[in-house]
C-alpha positions as CSV (number, residue, x, y, z in Angstrom):
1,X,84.0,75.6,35.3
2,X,85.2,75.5,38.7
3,X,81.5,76.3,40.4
4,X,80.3,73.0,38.2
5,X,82.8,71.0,39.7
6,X,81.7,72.1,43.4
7,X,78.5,71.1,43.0
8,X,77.0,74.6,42.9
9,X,75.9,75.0,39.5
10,X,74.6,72.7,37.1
11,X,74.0,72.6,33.6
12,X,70.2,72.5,32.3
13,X,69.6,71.1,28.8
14,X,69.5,74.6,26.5
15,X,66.1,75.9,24.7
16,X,67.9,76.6,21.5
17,X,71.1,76.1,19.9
18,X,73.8,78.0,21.7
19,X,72.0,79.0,24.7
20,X,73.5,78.0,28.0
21,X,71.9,78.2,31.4
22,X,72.8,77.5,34.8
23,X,71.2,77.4,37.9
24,X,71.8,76.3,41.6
25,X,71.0,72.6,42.6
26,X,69.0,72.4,45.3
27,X,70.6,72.0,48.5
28,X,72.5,75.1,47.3
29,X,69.7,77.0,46.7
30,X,68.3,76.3,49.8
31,X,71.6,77.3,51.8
32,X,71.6,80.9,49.4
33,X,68.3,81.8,50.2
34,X,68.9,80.6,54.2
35,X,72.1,82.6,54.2
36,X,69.9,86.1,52.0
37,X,66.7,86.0,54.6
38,X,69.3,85.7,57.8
39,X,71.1,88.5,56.3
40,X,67.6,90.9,55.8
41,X,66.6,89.8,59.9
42,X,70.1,90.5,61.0
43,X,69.2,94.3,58.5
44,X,65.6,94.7,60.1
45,X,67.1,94.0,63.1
46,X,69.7,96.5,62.9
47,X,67.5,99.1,61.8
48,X,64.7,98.9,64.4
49,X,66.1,97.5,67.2
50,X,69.8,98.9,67.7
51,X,70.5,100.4,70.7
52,X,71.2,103.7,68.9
53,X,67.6,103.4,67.6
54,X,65.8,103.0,71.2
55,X,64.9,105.2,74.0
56,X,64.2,105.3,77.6
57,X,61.9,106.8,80.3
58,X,62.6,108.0,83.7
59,X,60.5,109.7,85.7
60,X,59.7,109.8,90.1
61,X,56.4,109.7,91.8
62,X,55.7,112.1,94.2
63,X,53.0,113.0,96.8
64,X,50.7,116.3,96.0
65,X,50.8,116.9,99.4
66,X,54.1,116.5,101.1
67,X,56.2,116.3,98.1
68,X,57.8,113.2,99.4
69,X,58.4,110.4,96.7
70,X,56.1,107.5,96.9
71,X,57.6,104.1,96.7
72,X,56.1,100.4,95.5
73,X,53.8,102.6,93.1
74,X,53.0,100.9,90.0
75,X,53.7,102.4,86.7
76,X,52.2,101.1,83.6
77,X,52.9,101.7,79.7
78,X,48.9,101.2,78.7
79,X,49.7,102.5,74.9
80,X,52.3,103.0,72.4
81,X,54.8,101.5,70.2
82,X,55.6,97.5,70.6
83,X,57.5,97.3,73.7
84,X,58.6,94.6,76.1
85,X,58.1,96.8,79.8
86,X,54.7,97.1,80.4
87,X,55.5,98.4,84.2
88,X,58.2,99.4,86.7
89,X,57.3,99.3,90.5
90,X,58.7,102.3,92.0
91,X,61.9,102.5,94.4
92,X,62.4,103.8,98.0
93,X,63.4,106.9,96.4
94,X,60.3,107.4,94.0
95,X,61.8,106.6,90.7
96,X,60.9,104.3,88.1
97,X,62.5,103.5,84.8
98,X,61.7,101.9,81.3
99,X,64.4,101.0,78.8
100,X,64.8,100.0,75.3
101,X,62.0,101.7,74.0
102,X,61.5,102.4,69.8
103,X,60.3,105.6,69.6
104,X,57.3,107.3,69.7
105,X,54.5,108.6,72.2
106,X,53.1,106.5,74.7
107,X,50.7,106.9,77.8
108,X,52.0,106.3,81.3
109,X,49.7,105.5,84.2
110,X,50.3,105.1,87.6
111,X,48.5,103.3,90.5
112,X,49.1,104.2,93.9
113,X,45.9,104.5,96.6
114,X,45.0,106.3,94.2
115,X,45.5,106.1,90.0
116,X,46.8,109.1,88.3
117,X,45.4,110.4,84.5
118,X,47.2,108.9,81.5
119,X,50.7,111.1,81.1
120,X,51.7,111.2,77.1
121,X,55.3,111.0,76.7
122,X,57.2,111.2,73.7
123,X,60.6,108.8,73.2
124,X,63.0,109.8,70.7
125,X,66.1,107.5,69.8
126,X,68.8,107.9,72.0
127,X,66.7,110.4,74.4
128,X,65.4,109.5,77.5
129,X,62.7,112.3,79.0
130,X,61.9,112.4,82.4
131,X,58.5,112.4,84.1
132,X,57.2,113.7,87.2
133,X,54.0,112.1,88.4
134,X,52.0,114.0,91.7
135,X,49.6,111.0,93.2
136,X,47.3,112.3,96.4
137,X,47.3,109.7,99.2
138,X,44.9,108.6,101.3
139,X,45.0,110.8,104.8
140,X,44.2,107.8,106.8
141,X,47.3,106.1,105.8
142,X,49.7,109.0,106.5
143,X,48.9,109.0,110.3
144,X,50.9,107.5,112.4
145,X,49.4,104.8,114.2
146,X,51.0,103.5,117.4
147,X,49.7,100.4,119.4
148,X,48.9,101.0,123.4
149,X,49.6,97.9,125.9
């Protein structure tokens, strides 16, 4: 036998007349089951993790007052699925952004001068929703100051 004369079976004694078993040797064995559990990650991998499994949130800040979007607001994930973001800083243009999210619903937060409620937001695979968050400000800070000499 070909396999027997690779190394990659060997013959065990038999129980009873007849009766012929083989089995892997060890370091064989060892490289099989390597080779079968790599193969299940690379599987669970696939099936949880693929892009076309994961989903995305968008969303802007805005003020209640002015309607102007808010930048350098912080916007924190504080529940949901297992995720790797767990905030976005907004942009000059009020937007924030979290990618590569498995689905489900999670609760968005933001902190400004002020903190906003907890948002729900649903991800689906492949989808990304967009959220709009209104945050008051604090009057004091909109004022324009200007320094006299």
């Amino acid at each position: 036998m070909a396999l027997r004369r690779w190394g990659i079976l060997r013959r065990l004694t038999p129980e009873k007349k007849g009766q012929k078993v083989a089995v892997f040797s060890g370091p064989i064995l060892f490289a099989v089951l390597t080779a079968s559990g790599l193969a299940l990650a690379l599987l669970y991998y696939t099936a949880f993790y693929s892009p076309n499994t994961m989903g995305s949130i968008t969303g802007i800040i805005r003020n209640s007052s002015n309607h102007a979007p808010l930048e350098e607001v912080n916007v924190l994930i504080v529940s949901g699925p297992p995720h790797t973001d767990m905030a976005a800083v907004t942009g000059s243009d009020g937007r924030f952004s979290f990618n590569s999210l498995r689905p489900g619903n999670y609760l968005l937060k933001a902190y400004g001068q002020v903190e906003s409620d907890e948002i729900p937001v649903e991800v689906l695979a492949k989808q990304t929703p967009f959220v709009e968050i209104w945050l008051e400000t604090n009057p004091a800070s909109e004022k324009d100051t200007t320094l006299e000499n």
